[in-house]
C-alpha positions as a Markdown table, in Angstrom:
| # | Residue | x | y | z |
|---|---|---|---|---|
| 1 | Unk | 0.0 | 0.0 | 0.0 |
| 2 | Unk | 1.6 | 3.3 | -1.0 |
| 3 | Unk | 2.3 | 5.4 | 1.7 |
| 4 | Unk | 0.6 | 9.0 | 2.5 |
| 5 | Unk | 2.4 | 12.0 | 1.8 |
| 6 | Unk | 2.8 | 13.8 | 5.4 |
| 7 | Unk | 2.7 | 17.5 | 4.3 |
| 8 | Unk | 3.4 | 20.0 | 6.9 |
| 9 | Unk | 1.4 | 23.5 | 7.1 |
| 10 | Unk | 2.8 | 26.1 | 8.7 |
| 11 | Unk | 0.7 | 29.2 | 9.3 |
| 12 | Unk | 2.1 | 32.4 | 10.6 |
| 13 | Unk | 0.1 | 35.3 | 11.4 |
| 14 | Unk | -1.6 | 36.9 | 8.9 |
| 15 | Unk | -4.9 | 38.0 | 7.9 |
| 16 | Unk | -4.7 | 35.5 | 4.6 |
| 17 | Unk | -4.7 | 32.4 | 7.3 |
| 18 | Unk | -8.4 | 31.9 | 6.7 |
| 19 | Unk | -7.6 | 30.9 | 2.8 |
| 20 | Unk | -5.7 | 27.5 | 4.9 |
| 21 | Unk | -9.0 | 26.4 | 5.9 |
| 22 | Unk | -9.6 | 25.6 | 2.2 |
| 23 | Unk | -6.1 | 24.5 | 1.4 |
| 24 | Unk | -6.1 | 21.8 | 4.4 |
| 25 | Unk | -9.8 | 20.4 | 3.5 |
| 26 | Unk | -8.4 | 19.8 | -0.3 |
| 27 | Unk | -5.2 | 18.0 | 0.5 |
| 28 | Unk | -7.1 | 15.9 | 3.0 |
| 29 | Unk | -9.8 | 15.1 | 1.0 |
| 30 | Unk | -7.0 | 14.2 | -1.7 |
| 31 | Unk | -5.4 | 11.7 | 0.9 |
| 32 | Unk | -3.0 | 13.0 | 2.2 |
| 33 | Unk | -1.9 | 13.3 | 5.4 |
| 34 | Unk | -1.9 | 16.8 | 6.6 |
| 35 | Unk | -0.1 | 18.2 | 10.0 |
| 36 | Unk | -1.1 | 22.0 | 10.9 |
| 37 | Unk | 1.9 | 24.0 | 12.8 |
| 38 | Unk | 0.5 | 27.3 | 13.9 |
| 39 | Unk | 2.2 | 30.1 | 15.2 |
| 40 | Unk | 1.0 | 32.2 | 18.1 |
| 41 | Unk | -0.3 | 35.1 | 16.1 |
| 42 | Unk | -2.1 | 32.6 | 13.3 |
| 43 | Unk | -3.9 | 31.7 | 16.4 |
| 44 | Unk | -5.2 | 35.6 | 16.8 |
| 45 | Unk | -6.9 | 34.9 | 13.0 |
| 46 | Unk | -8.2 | 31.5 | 13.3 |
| 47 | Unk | -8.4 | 29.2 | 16.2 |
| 48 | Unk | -6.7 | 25.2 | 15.7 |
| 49 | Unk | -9.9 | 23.5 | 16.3 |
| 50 | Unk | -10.7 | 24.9 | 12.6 |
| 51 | Unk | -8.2 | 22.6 | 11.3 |
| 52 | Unk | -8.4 | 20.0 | 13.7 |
| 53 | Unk | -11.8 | 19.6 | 12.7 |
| 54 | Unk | -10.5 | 19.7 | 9.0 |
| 55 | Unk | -7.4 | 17.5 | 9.1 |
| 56 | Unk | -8.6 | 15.2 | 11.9 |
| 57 | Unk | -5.2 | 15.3 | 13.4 |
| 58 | Unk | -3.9 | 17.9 | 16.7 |
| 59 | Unk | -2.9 | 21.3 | 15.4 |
| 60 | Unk | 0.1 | 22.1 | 17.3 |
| 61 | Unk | 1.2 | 25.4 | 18.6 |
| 62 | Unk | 3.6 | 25.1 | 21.7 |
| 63 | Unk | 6.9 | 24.8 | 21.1 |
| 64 | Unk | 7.4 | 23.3 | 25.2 |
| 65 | Unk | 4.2 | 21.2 | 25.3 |
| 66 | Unk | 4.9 | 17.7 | 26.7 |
| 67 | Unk | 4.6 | 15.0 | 23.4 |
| 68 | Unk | 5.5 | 11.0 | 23.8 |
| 69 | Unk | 8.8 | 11.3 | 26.4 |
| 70 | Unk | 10.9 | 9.1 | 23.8 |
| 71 | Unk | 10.6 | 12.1 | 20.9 |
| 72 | Unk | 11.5 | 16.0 | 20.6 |
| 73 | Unk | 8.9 | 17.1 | 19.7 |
| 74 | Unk | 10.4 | 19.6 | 16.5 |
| 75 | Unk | 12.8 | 17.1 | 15.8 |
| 76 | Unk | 10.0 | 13.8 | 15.1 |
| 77 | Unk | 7.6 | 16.3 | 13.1 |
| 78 | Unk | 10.4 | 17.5 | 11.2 |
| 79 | Unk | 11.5 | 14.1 | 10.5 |
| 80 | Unk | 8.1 | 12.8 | 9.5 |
| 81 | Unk | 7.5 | 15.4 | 7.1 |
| 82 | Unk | 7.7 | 14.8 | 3.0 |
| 83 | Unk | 7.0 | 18.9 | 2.3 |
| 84 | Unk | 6.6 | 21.9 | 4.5 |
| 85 | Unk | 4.5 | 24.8 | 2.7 |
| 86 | Unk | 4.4 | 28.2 | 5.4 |
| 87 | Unk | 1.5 | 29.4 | 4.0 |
| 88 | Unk | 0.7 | 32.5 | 4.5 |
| 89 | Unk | 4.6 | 33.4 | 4.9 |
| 90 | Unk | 4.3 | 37.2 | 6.9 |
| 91 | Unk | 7.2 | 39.6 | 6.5 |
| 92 | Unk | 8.2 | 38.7 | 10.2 |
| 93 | Unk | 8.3 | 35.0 | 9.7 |
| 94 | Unk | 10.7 | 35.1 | 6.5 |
| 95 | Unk | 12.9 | 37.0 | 8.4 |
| 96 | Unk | 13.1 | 35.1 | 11.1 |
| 97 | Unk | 13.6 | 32.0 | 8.8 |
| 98 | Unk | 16.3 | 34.0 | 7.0 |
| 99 | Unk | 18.5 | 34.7 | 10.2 |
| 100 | Unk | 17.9 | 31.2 | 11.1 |
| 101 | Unk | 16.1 | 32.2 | 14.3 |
| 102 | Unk | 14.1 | 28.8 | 16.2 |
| 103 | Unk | 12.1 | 31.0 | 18.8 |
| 104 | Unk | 9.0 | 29.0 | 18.2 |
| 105 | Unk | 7.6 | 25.5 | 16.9 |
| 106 | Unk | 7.3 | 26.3 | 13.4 |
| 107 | Unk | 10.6 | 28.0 | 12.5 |
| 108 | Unk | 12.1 | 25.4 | 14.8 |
| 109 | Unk | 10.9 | 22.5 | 12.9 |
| 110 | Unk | 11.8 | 24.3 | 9.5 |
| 111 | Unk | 15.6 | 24.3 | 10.5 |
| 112 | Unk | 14.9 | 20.8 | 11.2 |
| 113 | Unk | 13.8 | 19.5 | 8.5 |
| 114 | Unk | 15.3 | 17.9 | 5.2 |
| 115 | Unk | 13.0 | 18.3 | 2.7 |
| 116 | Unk | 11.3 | 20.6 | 0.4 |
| 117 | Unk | 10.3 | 24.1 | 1.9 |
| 118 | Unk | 7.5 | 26.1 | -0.1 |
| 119 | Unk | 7.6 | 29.7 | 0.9 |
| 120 | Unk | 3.6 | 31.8 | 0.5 |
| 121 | Unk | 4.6 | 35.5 | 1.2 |
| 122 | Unk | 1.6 | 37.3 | 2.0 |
| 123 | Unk | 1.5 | 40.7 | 2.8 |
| 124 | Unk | 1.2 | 44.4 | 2.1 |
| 125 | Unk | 2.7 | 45.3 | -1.2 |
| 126 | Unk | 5.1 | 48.1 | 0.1 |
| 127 | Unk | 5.9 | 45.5 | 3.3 |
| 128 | Unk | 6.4 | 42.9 | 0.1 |
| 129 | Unk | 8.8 | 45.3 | -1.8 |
| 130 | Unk | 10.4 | 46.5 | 0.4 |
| 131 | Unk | 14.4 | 46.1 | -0.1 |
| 132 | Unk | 15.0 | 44.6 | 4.0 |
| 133 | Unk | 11.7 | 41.8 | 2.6 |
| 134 | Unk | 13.5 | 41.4 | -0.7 |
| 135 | Unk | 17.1 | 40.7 | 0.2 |
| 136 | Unk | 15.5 | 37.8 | 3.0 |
| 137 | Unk | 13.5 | 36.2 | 0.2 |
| 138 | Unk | 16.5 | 36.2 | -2.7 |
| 139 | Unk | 18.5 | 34.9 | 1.0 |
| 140 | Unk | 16.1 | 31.7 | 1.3 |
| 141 | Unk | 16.0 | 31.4 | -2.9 |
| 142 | Unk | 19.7 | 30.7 | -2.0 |
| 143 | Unk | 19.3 | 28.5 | 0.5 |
| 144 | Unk | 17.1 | 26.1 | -1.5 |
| 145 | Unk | 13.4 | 27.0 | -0.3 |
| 146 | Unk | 10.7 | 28.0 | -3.0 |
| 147 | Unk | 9.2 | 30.9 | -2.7 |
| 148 | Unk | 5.7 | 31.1 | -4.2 |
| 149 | Unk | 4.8 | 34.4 | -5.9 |
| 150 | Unk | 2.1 | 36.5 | -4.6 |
| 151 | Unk | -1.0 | 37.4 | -6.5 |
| 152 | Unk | -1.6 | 41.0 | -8.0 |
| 153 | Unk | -4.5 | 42.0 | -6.6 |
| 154 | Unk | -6.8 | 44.0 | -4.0 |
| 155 | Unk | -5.7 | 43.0 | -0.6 |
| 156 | Unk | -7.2 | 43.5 | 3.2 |
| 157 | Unk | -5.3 | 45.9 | 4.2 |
| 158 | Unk | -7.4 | 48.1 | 1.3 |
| 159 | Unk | -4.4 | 48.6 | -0.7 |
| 160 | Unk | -3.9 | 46.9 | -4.6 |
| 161 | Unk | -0.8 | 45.6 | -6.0 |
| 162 | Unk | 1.5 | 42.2 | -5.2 |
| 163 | Unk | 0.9 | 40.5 | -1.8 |
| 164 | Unk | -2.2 | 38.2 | -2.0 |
| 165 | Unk | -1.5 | 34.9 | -0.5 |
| 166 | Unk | -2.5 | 32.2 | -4.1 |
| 167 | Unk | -5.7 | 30.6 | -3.8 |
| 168 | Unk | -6.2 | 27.0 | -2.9 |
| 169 | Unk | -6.1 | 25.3 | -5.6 |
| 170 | Unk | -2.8 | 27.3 | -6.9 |
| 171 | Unk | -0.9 | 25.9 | -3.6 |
| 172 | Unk | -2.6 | 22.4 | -4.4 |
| 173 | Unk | -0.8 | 22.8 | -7.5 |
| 174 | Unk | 2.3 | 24.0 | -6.3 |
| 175 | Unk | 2.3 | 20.8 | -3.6 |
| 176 | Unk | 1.4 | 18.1 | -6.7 |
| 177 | Unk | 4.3 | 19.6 | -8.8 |
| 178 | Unk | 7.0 | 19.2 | -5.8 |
| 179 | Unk | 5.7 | 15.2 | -5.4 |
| 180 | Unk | 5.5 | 14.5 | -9.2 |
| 181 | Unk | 7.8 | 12.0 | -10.5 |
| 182 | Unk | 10.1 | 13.9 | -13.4 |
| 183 | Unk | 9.8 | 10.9 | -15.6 |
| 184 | Unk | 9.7 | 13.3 | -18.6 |
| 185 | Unk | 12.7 | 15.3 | -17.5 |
| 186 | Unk | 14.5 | 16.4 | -20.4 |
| 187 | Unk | 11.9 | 15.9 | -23.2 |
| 188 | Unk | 10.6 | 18.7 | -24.9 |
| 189 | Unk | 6.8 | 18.3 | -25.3 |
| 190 | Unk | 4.2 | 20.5 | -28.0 |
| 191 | Unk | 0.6 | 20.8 | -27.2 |
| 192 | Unk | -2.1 | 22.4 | -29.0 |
| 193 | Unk | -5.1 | 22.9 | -27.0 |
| 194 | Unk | -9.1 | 25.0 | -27.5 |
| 195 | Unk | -11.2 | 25.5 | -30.4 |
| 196 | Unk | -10.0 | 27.8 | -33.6 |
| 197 | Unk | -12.5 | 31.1 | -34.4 |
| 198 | Unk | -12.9 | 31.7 | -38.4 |
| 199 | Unk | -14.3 | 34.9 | -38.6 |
| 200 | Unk | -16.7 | 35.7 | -40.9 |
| 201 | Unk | -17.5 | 39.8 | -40.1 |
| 202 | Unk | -16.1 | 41.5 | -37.1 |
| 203 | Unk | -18.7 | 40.5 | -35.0 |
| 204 | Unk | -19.5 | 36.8 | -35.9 |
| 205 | Unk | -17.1 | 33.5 | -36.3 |
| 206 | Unk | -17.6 | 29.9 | -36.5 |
| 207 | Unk | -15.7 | 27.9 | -34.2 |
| 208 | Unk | -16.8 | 24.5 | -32.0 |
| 209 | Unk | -17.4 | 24.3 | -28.1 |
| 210 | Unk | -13.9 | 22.8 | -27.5 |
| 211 | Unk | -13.1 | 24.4 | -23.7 |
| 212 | Unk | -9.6 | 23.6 | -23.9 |
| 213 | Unk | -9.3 | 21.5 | -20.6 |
| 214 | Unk | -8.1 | 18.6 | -22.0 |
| 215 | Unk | -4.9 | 20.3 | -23.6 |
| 216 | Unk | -4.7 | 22.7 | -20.5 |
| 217 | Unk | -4.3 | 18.9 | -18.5 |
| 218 | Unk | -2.1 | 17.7 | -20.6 |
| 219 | Unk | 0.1 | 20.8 | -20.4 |
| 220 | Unk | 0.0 | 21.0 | -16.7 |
| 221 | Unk | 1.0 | 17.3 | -15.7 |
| 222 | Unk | 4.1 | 17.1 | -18.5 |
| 223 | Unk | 5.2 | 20.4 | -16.6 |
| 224 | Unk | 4.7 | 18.3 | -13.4 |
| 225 | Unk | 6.4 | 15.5 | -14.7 |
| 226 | Unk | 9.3 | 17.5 | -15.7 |
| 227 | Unk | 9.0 | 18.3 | -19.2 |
| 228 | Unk | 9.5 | 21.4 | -21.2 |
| 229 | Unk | 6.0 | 22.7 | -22.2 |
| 230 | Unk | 4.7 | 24.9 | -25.5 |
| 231 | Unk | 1.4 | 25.1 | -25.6 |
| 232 | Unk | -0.5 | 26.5 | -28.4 |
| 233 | Unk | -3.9 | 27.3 | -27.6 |
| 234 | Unk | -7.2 | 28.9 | -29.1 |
| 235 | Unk | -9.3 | 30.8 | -27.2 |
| 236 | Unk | -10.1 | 29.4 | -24.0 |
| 237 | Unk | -11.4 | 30.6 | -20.5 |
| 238 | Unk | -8.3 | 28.7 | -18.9 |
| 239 | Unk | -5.0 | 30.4 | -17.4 |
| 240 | Unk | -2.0 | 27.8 | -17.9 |
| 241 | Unk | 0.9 | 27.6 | -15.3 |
| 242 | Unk | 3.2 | 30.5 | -16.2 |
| 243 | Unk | 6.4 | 28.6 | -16.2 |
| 244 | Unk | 4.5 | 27.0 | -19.1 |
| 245 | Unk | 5.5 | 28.8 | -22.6 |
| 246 | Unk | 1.9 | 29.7 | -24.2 |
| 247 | Unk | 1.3 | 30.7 | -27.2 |
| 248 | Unk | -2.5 | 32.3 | -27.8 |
| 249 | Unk | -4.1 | 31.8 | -31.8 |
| 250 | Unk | -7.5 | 32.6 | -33.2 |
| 251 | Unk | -7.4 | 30.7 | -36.1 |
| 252 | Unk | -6.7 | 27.4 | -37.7 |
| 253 | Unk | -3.8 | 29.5 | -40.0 |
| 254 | Unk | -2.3 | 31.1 | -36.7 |
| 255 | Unk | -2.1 | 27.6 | -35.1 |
| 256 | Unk | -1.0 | 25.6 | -37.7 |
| 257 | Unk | 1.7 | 28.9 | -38.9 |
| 258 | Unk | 2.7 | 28.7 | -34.8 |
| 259 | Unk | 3.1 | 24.7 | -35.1 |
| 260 | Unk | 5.0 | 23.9 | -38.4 |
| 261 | Unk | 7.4 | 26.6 | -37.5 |
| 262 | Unk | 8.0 | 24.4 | -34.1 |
| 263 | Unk | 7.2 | 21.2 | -34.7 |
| 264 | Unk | 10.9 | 20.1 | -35.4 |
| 265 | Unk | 12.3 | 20.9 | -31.8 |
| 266 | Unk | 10.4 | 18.8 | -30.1 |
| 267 | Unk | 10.2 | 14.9 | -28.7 |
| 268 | Unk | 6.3 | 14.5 | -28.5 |
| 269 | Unk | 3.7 | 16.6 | -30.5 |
| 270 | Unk | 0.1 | 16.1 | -28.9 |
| 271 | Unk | -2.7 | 17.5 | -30.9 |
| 272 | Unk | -5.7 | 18.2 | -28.8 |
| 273 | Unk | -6.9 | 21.5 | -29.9 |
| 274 | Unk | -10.3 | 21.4 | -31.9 |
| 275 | Unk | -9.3 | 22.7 | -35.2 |
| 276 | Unk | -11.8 | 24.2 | -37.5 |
| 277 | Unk | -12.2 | 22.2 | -40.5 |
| 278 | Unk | -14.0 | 25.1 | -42.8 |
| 279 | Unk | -14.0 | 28.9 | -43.0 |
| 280 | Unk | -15.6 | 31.3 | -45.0 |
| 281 | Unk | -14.3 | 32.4 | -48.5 |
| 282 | Unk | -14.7 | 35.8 | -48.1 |
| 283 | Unk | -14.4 | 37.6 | -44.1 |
| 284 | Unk | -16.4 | 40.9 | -44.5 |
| 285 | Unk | -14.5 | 43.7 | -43.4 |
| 286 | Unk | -17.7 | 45.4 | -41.9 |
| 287 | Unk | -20.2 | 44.2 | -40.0 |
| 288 | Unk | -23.0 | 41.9 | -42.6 |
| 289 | Unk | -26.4 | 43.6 | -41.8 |
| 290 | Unk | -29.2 | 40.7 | -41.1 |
| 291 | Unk | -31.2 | 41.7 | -43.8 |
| 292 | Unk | -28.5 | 41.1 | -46.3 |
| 293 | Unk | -29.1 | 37.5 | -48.8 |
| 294 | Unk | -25.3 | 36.6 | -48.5 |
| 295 | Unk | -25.6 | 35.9 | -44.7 |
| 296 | Unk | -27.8 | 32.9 | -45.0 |
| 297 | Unk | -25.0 | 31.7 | -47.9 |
| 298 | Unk | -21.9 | 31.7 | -46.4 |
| 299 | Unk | -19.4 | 30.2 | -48.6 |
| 300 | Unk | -17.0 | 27.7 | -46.8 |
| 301 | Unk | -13.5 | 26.5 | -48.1 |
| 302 | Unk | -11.6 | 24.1 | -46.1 |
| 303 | Unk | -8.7 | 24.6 | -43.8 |
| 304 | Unk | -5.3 | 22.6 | -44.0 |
| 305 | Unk | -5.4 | 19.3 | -41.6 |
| 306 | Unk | -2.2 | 20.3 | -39.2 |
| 307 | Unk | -2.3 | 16.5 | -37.6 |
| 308 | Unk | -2.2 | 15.4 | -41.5 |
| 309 | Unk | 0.9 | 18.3 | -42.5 |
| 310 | Unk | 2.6 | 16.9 | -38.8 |
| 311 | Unk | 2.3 | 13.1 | -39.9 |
| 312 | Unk | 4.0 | 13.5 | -43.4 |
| 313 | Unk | 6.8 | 15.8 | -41.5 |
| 314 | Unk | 7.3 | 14.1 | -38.7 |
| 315 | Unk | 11.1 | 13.3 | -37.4 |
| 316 | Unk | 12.4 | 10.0 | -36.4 |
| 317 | Unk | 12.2 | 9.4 | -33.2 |
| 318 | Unk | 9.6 | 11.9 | -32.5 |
| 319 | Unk | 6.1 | 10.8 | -31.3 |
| 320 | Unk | 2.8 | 12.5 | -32.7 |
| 321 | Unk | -0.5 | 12.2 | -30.4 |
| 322 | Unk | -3.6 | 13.0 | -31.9 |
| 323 | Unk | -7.3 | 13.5 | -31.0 |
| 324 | Unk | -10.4 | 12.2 | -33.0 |
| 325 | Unk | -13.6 | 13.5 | -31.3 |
| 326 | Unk | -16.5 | 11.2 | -32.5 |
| 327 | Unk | -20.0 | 10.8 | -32.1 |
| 328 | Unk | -20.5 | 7.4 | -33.7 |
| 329 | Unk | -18.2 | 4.3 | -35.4 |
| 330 | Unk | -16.1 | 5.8 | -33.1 |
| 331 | Unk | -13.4 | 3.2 | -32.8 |
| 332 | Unk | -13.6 | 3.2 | -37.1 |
| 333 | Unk | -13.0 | 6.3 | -37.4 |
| 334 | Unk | -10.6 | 6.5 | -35.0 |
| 335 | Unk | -8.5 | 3.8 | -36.4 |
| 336 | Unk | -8.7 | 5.9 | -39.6 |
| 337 | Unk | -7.3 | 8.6 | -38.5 |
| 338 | Unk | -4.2 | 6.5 | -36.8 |
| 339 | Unk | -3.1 | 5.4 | -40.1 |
| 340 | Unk | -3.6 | 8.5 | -42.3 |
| 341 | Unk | -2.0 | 10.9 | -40.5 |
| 342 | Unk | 0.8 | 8.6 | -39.7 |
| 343 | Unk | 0.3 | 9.2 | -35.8 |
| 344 | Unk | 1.6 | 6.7 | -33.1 |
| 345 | Unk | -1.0 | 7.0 | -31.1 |
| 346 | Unk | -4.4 | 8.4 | -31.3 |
| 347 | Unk | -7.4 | 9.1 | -28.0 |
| 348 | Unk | -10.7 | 8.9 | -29.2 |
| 349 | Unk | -13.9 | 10.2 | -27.2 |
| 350 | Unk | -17.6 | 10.3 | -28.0 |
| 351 | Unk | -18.5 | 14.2 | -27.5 |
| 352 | Unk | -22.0 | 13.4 | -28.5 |
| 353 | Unk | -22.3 | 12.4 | -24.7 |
| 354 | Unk | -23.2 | 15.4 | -22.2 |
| 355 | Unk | -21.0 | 14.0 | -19.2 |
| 356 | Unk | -18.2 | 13.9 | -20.9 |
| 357 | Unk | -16.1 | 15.6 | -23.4 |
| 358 | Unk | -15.8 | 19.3 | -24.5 |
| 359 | Unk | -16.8 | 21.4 | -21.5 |
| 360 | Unk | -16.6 | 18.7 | -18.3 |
| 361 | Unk | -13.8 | 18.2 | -16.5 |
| 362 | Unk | -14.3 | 14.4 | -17.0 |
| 363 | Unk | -13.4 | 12.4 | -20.3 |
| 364 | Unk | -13.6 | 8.8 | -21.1 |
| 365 | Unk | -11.3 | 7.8 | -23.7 |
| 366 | Unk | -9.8 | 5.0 | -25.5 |
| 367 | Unk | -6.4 | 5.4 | -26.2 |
| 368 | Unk | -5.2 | 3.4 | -30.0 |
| 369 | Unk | -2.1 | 2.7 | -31.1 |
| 370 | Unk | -1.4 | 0.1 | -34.3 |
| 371 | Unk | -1.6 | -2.8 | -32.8 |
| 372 | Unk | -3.6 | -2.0 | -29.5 |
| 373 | Unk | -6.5 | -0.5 | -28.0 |
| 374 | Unk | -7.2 | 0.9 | -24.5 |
| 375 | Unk | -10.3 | 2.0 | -22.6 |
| 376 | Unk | -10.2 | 4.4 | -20.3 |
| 377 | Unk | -13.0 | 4.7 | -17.6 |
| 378 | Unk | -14.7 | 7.9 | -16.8 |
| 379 | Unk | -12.0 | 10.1 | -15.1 |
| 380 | Unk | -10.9 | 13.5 | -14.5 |
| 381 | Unk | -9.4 | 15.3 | -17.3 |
| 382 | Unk | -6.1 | 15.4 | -15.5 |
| 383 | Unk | -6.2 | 11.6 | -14.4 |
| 384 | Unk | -6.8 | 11.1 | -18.6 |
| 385 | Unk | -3.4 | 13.1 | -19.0 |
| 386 | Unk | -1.4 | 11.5 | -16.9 |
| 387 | Unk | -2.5 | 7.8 | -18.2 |
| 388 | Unk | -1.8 | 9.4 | -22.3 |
| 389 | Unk | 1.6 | 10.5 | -20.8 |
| 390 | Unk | 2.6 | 7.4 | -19.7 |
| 391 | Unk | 1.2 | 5.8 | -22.9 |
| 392 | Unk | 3.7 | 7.9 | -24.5 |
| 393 | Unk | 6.5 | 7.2 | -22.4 |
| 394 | Unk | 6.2 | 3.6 | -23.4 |
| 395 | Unk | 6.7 | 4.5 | -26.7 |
| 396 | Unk | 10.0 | 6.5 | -26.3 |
């Protein structure tokens, strides 16, 4: 049975504590195993039996309370611990941690411990820029913690600018990177992701009701799994990871333009994005009024196949992933595909199905390759990525 991660949450006093509440239900509810270390002041902003309540485990506080008489008590968390994330990180608290200071359980148990430290400063901008906070952050870059970048944003204090603690699910993601395995370390990985938009006046465009989650997935966990990431997206409602390089296209020319001139520096190519297969003729340079004959005749004229261009171009050694979203004969039409455009592997999905597909975070896919075929359960999108990426990785 694989063991729990034992992550340790440290909380220092500021008014950004409450957003920890959130943090600790998520990563308990995600199995693991989650240990709250409060300072005194976190205590003035939200009281341990929060996260005791949370994290069904003691929230502890005191550096001198008595634990079991054969362990120190900084010393056997410390030991126990697979990450540490001090979360929200106050001015006072990274300086403390930069002068190496152990005047209370948490920083105590930070000088402890041997293994990765995750840094959340949170706190008024000017407090955030200022040179003294600064020179104490680049100090524990050095020293091999990571310091997570505050948000841009209103904060409490009424102020706007750079100091807001991330939300949840950023730190969530933060914490999966750190414990991903970087089987894909080294490989440099293209993604296309969303729909295309052919216009066809300045108001009006056909396109399709790709999201872009899927590609957004598969982005996200090769980043996690140590790959360098280019992803080419349409327009989506979706913010990748900004250590990802992104690229944002409108249409099916700007995509494929963005993608031959790439294609050649890179190990896998996966081709999720929903490319439009037609556009119009003619794009109308003003707006078409509604009483004018041409707008129920729109003349359409197909765009190049990119997967197709890809297949006839692709390298020796390079692996081409591609997408066939079906609503019947899927696993015909699939197979089809495979073959023409020369792909190695190909994940096919029904999209006629509501609770799956284009705009749900869930897909169910089945996964062909020339000589086999696998089918893939309903699952979050992000579950489906990580299962195509190790399909891949097989094929290396």
């Amino acid at each position: 049975m694989k063991k729990k991660k034992n992550i340790i949450l440290g909380i220092s006093g500021g008014i950004a504590a409450y957003k920890i509440v959130e943090l600790a239900s998520r990563l308990t509810k995600m199995d693991y195993s989650v240990s709250v270390i409060m300072t005194e002041s976190a205590t003035k902003f939200i009281t341990p039996l929060t996260f005791k309540a949370i994290t069904h485990q003691v929230v502890e506080t005191d550096l001198f309370s008595l634990s079991n008489d054969d362990e120190i008590k900084h010393i056997a968390i410390a030991d126990r611990a697979d990450l540490i994330l001090i979360a929200p990180a106050t001015a006072n608290f990274i300086a403390k941690l930069a002068a190496g200071l152990a005047e209370d359980l948490l920083s105590t148990i930070v000088l402890a411990a041997k293994v990765p430290i995750l840094i959340a400063p949170s706190m008024n901008v000017n407090m955030f820029e200022n040179p003294i906070v600064q020179s104490n952050i680049k100090y524990l870059k050095k020293m091999g913690c990571k310091i997570l970048e505050p948000a841009m944003g209103r904060l409490a204090c009424g102020y706007s600018g750079k100091g807001r603690l991330p939300e949840p699910y950023s730190l969530v993601r933060d914490i999966e990177y750190e414990f991903s395995d970087k089987d894909l370390l080294n490989k440099k990985i293209l993604i296309s992701a969303g729909p295309t938009r052919e216009r066809i006046d300045p108001v009006r465009f056909l396109s399709n009701y790709s999201s872009g989650k899927m590609g957004y997935a598969l982005a996200e966990r090769a980043y996690f799994r140590g790959a360098d990431v280019t992803l080419i997206s349409g327009p989506v409602e979706l913010e990748a990871d900004p250590a990802i390089e992104t690229i944002n296209v409108e249409t099916a020319i700007e995509m494929k333009n963005n993608i031959i001139n790439r294609y050649s520096k890179y190990d896998i190519i996966i081709m999720a994005a929903a490319v439009a297969d037609y556009k119009p003729e003619i794009t109308a340079d003003n707006k078409i009024k509604k009483d004018f004959e041409n707008l129920n005749n729109i003349k359409l004229k197909r765009n190049s196949d990119i997967l197709f261009e890809l297949g006839k171009k692709k390298l020796e050694g390079q692996l081409l992933i591609g997408f066939a979203a079906e609503t019947e004969d899927i696993k015909n039409n699939a197979r089809k595909k495979l073959m023409k455009k020369n792909l190695d592997l190909i994940i096919a999905n029904d999209v006629g199905r509501e609770d799956i597909g284009f705009k749900s975070d869930d897909n169910e896919v089945t996964i062909y390759s020339y000589n086999k075929e696998d089918k893939i359960e309903k699952k979050d999108k992000l579950e489906i990525a990580n299962i195509i990426l190790n399909k891949a990785l097989e094929l290396i």
